[in-house]
Each structure stands twice: as structure tokens, then as C-alpha cells.
N, C-alpha and C positions, 0 to 999 in steps of 0.2 A: 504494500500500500504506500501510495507518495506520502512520503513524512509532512507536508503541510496538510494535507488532508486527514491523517490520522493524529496531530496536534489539533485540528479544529475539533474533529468526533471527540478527543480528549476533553475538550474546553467545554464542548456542549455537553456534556453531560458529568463533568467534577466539578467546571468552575466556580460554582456559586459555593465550592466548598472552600476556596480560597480568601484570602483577606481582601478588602475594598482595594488597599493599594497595588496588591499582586495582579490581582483582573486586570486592575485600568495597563499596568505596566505590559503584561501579557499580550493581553488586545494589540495596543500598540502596536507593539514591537512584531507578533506571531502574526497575527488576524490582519493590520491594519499596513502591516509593510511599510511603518514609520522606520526610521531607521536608531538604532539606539545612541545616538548624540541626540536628535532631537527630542528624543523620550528624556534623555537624562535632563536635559533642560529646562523641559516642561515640566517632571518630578523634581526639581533640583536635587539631585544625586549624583553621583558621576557614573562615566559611562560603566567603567567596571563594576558598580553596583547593580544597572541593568543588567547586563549581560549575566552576572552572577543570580540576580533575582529571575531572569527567565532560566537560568540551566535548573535551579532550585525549582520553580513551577513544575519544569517539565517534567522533572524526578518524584514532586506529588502526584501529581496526573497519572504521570503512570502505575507509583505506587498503587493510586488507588483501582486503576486496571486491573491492575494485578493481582488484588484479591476478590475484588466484586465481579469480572467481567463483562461490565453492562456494555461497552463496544465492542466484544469479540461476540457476545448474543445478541446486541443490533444487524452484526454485519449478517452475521448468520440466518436469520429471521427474514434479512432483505432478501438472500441468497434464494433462500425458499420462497418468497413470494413472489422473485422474476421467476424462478421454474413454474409454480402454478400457472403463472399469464402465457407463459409459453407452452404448456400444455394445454391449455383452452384452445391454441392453435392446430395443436396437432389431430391427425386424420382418425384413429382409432380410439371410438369412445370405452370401450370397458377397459382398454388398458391406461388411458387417460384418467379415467375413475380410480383406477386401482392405483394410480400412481398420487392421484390428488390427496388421496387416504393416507397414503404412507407420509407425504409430505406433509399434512395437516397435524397428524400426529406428530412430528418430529418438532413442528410449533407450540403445539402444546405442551412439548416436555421440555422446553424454552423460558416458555414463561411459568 
């Protein structure tokens, strides 16, 4: 997965576990493609603080991955819901049936 992309599913879904000042710095810098002189500026901090305070973020974020999973079961969950849509397309109904089963099943033992 491209690492800006799996830093945002990070942020959406731990952010709000972090401190006011970590977010805004975070956003910035990750989300917002500020570059960290300008963040450090507008935080008045220096820039080695930034930089330091995103490596630190990134290291919750994923700690918290790590033990919860909740984006390694989004991805998963979405996985399965493009297979469903694409078996609606396909030609053969009772094995499209049987496969929707199994599939719907493996969602539920998801959440």
C-alpha cells in the first residue's frame, strides 16, 4: 500500500486519539503537504521538533494498528465488497450465490 495512503487510513481512524497539537502538526505536514519549516513556524517550534513530533505520531498510529486492527479489517471488508459487485456481474447464478454466501460470511466474522 503507498505509504501516504496508509498514513491517511492511519489518521482517519486513530487521530482523534492524539493531542490537539499533534493533529494540527500531523495534518500539516502528512495530509496537507505543508512542508515542515512552515509548520515549524506557524507552531513556533523548530523544525527538528516537527519532524520529531511526526516520526512520534507515526509510531502511535501505528502502534495503535497494531493491536486493534481496525485498517487491516477496513481494507479487508472493502476487499470483499468489490468481489461481491463483481460477482453480480458474472454469468453463472448458483455459483455467484454460493460465492456471495461465503463472502458475506467472511464479513461477518469481521465485524
Amino acid at each position: 500500500m503507498d505509504k501516504l495512503i496508509e498514513q491517511a487510513l492511519l489518521y482517519d481512524f486513530y487521530g482523534e486519539l492524539l493531542t490537539e497539537h499533534q493533529r494540527r502538526v500531523y495534518e500539516e505536514v502528512v495530509l496537507n503537504d505543508y512542508s515542515i519549516s512552515e509548520v515549524a513556524l506557524e507552531a513556533g517550534i523548530s523544525r527538528q521538533g516537527v519532524h520529531d513530533m511526526i516520526k512520534r505520531c507515526s509510531k502511535i498510529l501505528e502502534g495503535y494498528e497494531s493491536k486493534l486492527h481496525l485498517v487491516e479489517k477496513f481494507i479487508h471488508i472493502k476487499e470483499n465488497v468489490n468481489r461481491i459487485r463483481e460477482l453480480t456481474h458474472s454469468v453463472t447464478q448458483s455459483e455467484v450465490m454460493r460465492q456471495i454466501d461465503e463472502i458475506s460470511k467472511d464479513i461477518l466474522e469481521e465485524l
